[in-house]
RODO-2510 file (C-alpha; in nm, 4 decimals, decimal comma):
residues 292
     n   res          X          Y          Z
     1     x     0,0000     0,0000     0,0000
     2     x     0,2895     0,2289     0,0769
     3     x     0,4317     0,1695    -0,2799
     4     x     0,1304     0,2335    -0,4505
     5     x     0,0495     0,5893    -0,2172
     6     x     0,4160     0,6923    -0,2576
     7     x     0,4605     1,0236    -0,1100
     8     x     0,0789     1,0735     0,0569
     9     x     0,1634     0,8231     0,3473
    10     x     0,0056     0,9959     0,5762
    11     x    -0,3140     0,8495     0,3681
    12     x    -0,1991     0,4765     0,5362
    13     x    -0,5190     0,3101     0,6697
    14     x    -0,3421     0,1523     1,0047
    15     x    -0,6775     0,1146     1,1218
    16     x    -0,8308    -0,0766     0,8378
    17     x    -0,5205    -0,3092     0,8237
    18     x    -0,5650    -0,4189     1,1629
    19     x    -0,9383    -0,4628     1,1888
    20     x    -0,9990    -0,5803     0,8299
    21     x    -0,6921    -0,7260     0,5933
    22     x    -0,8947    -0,9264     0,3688
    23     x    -1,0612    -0,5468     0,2412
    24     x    -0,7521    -0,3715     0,1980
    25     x    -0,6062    -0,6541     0,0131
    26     x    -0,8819    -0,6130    -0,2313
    27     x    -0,8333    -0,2114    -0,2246
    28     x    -0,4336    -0,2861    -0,3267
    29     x    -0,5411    -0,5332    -0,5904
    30     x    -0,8077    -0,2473    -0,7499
    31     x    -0,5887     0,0653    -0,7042
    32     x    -0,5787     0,2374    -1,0280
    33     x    -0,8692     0,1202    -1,1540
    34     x    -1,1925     0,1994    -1,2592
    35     x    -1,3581    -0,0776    -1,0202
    36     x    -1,2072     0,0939    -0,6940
    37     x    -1,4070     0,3768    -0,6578
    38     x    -1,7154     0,2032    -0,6587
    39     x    -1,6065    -0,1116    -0,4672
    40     x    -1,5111     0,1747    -0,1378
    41     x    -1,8480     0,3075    -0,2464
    42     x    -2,0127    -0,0141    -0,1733
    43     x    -1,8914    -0,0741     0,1462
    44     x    -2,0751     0,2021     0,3024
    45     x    -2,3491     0,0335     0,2899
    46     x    -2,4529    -0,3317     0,3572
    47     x    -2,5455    -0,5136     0,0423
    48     x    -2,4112    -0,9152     0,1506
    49     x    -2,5673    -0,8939     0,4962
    50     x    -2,2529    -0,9450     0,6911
    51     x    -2,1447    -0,6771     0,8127
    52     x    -2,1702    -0,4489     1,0978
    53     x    -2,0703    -0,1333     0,9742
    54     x    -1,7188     0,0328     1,0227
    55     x    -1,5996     0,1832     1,3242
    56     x    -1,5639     0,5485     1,2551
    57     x    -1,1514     0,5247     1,2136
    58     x    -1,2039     0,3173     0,9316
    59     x    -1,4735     0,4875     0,8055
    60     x    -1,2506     0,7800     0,7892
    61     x    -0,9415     0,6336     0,6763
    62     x    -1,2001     0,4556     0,3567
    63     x    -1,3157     0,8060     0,2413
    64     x    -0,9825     0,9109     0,2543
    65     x    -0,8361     0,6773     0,0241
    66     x    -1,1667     0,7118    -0,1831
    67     x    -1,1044     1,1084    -0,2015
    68     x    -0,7145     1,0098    -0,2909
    69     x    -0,7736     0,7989    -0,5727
    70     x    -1,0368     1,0429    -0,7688
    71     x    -0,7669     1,2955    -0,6974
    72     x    -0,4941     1,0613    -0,8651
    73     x    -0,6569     0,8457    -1,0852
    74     x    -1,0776     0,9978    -1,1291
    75     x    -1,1480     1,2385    -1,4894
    76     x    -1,2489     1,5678    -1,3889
    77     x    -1,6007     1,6559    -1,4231
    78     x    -1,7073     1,9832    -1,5511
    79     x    -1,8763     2,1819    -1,3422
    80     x    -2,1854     2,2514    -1,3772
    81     x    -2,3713     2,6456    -1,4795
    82     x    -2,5555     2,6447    -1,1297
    83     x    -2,1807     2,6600    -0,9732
    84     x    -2,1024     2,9505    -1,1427
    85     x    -2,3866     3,1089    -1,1243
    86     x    -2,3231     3,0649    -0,6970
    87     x    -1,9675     3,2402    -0,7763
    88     x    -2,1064     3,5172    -0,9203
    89     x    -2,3861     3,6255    -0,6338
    90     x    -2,1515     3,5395    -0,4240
    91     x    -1,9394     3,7944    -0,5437
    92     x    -2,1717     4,0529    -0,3955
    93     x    -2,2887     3,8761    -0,0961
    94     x    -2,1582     3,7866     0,2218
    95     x    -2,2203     3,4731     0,3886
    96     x    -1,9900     3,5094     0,6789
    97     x    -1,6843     3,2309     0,7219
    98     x    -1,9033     3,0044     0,4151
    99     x    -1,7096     2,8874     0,1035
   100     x    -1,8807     2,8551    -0,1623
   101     x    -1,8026     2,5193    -0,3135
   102     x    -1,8963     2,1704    -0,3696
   103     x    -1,7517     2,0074    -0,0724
   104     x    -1,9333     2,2882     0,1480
   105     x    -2,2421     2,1981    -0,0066
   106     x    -2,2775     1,8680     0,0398
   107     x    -2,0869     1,8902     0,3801
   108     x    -2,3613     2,1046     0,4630
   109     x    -2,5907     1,8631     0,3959
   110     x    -2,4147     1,5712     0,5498
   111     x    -2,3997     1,7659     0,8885
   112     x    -2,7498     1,9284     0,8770
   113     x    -2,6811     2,2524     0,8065
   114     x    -3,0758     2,3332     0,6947
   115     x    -2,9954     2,7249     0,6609
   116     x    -2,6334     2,7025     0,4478
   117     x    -2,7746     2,4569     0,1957
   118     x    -3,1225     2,6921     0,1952
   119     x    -2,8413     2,9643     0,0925
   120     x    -2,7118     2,7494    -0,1976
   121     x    -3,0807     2,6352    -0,3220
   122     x    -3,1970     3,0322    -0,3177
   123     x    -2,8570     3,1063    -0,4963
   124     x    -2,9800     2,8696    -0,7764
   125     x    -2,7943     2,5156    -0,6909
   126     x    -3,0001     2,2214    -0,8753
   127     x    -3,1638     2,0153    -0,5721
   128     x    -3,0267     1,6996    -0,7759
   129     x    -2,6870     1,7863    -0,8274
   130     x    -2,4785     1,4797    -0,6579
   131     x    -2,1403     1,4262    -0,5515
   132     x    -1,8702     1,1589    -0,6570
   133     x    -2,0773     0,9279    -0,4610
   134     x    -2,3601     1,0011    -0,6766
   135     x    -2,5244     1,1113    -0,3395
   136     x    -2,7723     1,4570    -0,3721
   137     x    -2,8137     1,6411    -0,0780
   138     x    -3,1361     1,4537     0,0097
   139     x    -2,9649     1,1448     0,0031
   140     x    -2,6985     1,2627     0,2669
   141     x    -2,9688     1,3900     0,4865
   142     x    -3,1304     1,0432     0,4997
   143     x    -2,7987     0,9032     0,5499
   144     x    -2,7061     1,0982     0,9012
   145     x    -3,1066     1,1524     0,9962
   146     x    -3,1107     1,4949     0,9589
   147     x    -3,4771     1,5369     0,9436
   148     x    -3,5407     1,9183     0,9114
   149     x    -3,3087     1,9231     0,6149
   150     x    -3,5013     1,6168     0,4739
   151     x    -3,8319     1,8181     0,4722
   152     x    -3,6531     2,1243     0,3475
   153     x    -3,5512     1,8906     0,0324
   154     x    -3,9078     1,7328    -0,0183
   155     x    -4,0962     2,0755    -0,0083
   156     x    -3,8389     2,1294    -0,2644
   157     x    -3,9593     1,8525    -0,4849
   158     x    -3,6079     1,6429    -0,4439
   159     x    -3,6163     1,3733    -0,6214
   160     x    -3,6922     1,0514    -0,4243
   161     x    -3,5765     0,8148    -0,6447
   162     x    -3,2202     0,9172    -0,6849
   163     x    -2,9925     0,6528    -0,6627
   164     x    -2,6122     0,6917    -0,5402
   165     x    -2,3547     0,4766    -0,6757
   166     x    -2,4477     0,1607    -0,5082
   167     x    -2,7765     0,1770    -0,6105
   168     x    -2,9222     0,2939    -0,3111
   169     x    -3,2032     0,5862    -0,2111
   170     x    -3,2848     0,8353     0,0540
   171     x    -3,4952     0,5375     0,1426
   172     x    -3,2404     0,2956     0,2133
   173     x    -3,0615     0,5162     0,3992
   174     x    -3,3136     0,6133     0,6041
   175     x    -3,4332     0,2205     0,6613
   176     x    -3,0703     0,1697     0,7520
   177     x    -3,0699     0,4640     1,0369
   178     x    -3,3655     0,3226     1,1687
   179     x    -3,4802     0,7229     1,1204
   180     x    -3,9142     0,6528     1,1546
   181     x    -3,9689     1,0049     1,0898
   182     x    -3,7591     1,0554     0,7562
   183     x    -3,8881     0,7327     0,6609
   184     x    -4,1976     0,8414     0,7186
   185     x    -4,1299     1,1849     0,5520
   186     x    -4,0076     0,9479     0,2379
   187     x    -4,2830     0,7845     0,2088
   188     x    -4,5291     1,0670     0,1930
   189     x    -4,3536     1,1980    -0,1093
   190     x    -4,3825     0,8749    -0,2689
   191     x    -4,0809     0,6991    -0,2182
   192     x    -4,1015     0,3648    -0,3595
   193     x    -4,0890     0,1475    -0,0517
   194     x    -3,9333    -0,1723    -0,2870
   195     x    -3,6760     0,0658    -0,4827
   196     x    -3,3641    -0,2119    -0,5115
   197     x    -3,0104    -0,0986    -0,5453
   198     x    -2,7227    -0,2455    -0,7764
   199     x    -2,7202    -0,5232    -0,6054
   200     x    -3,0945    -0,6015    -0,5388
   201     x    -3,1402    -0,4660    -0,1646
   202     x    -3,4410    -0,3430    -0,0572
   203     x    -3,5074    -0,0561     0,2266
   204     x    -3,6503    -0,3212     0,3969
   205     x    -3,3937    -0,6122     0,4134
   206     x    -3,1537    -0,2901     0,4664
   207     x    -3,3408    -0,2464     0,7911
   208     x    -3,3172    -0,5956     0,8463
   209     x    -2,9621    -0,6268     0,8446
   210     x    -2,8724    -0,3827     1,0493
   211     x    -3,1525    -0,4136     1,3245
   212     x    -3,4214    -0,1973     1,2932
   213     x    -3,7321    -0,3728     1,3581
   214     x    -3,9331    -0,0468     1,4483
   215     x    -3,8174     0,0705     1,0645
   216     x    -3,9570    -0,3052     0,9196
   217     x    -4,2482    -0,2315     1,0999
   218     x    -4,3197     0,0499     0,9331
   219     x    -4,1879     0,0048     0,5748
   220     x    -4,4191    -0,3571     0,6037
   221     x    -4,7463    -0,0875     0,7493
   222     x    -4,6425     0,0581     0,3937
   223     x    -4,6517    -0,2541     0,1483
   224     x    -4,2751    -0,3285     0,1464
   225     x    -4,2785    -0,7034     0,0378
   226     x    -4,1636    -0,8937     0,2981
   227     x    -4,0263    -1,1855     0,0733
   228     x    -3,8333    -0,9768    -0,2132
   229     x    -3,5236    -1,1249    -0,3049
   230     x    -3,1838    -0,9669    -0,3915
   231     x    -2,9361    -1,0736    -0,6517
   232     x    -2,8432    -1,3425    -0,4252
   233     x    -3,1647    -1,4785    -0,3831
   234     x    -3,1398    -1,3436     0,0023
   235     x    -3,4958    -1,1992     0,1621
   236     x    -3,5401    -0,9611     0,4469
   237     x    -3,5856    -1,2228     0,6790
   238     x    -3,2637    -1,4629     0,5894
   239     x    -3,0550    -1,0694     0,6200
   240     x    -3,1482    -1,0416     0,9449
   241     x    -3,0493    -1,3936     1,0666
   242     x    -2,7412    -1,3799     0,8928
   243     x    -2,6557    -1,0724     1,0531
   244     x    -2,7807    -1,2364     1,4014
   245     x    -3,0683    -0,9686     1,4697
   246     x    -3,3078    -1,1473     1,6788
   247     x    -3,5592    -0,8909     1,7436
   248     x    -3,5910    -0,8277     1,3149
   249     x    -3,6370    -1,1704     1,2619
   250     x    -3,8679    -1,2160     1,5287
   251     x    -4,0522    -0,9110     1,3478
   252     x    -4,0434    -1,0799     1,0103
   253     x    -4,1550    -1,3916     1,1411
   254     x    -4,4581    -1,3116     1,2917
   255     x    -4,5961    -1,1641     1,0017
   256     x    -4,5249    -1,4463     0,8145
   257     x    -4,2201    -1,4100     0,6035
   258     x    -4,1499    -1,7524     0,3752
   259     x    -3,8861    -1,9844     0,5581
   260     x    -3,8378    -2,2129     0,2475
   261     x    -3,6514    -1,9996     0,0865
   262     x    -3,2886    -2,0783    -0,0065
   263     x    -3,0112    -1,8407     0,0765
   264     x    -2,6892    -1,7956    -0,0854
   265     x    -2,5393    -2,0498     0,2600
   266     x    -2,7549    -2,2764     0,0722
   267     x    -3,0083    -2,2740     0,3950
   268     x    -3,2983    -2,1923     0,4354
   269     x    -3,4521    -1,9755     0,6631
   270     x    -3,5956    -2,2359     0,8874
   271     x    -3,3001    -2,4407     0,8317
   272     x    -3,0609    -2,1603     0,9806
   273     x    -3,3136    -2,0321     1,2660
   274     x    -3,3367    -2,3863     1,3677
   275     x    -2,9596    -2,4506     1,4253
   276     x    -2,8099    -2,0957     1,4691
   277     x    -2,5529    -1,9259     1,6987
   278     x    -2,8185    -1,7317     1,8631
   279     x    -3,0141    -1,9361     2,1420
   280     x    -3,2974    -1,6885     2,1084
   281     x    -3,3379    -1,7058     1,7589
   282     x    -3,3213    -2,0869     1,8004
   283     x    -3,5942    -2,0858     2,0576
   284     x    -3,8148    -1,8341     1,8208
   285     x    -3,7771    -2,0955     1,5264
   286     x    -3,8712    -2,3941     1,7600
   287     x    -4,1695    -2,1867     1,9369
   288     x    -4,3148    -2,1350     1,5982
   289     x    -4,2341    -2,4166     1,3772
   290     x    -4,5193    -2,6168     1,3505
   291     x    -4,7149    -2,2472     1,3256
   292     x    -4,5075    -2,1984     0,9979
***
């Protein structure tokens, strides 16, 4: 990793080698190519159903070798006319210690700033412009739960159905927050509650995979279809046993997800609540086993 960095060492993810080898191996074998970007963009969010989520160090040290290949290896993308139309009122306004620029834009978003990102819409900023995510500022106010920001957006008409890189909404993001208000506020605007990313995940199994039973609750209250399947032929229900969430699978159970279904373990659900890790989850399978 050091060779291929050269002189921006300080960009060294110590924190990612220790906790996770096998993902900076892959990293090394993709640097310089096309297929890195998006493979760092795909680990923020969970599309196997086995993982966790990334401690915020390696969080961190993955967006900064993200930002560090574009700035080596990405093709510059023009800027758009709403940018420089911002530079030019800007000229002749004052918006205190605020630089106007991309990053500020969407960092605004990303940290809730409702009134900075207010500025940039009245200066003329298109609501869907996205960053080298592919993330709007919607999307990134999903993401981190900012929900005053999210209805800013919507009265805005932002665009629901935007998908990042990966494939995924505002939606998703929400679902995988566990946010019941921004969901909520999603849904209203007609966010499709079965919108499926690159890789076939649903808002739904995103909730399920990282826990949020309230948030299956309520995307199943809106006619999220409980036995979708992604790429990998894996449904909400076989997510959250894989990721060892008793009290989503305990949700999804009880209102009578399929447990015949086959999951890329070559399991199925029954099969793996029957026999897994989790004693609970075991005793939920065997409690209801002759009901399903």
């Amino acid at each position: 990793m050091l060779e291929l960095i050269g002189s921006d060492a300080d960009f060294y993810p110590h924190h990612l080698e220790e906790s996770y080898p096998r993902i900076l191996e892959q990293i090394i074998a993709a640097w310089g190519t096309e297929h890195l970007e998006r493979f760092i963009s795909s680990l923020a969010v969970d599309e196997r159903g086995d993982r966790q989520g990334f401690p915020p160090s390696v969080a961190s040290e993955l967006f900064s070798l993200y930002r560090l290949h574009v700035s080596k290896f990405g093709k510059p993308e023009p800027e758009e006319q709403a940018w420089d139309h911002v530079k030019e009122l800007n000229a002749g306004l004052s918006y205190g210690d605020i630089t106007v620029s991309k990053e500020d834009y969407f960092s605004s978003a990303a940290s809730g700033n409702t009134l900075r990102v207010l500025m940039y819409l009245k200066s003329g900023i298109n609501i869907e412009t996205a960053d080298e995510y592919g993330k709007t500022a919607l999307i990134w106010a999903a993401t981190f739960s900012h929900l005053p920001l999210v209805g800013l957006l919507l009265s805005r008409n932002a665009n629901t159905e935007t998908r990042d890189l990966g494939g995924f909404t505002a939606l998703h993001w929400a679902a995988a927050d566990g946010n019941l208000q921004a969901l909520s506020l999603l849904l209203e605007h007609g966010a499709q509650v079965d919108a499926q990313s690159n890789a076939g995940i649903t808002p739904l199994m995103q909730a399920a995979s990282r826990g949020q039973h309230a948030a299956i609750r309520l995307l199943l209250e809106a006619g999220a279809d409980i036995n979708q399947t992604d790429h990998n032929g894996q449904t909400a229900l076989l997510h959250a046993l894989q990721t060892n969430h008793y009290r989503s699978s305990e949700t999804l159970l009880l209102q009578h997800a399929k447990v015949d279904v086959i999951g890329s373990d070559q399991k199925t659900a029954l099969a793996l609540g029957l026999s897994h890790t989790n004693p609970q989850i075991r005793q939920l399978f065997a409690k209801h086993r002759f009901d399903i």
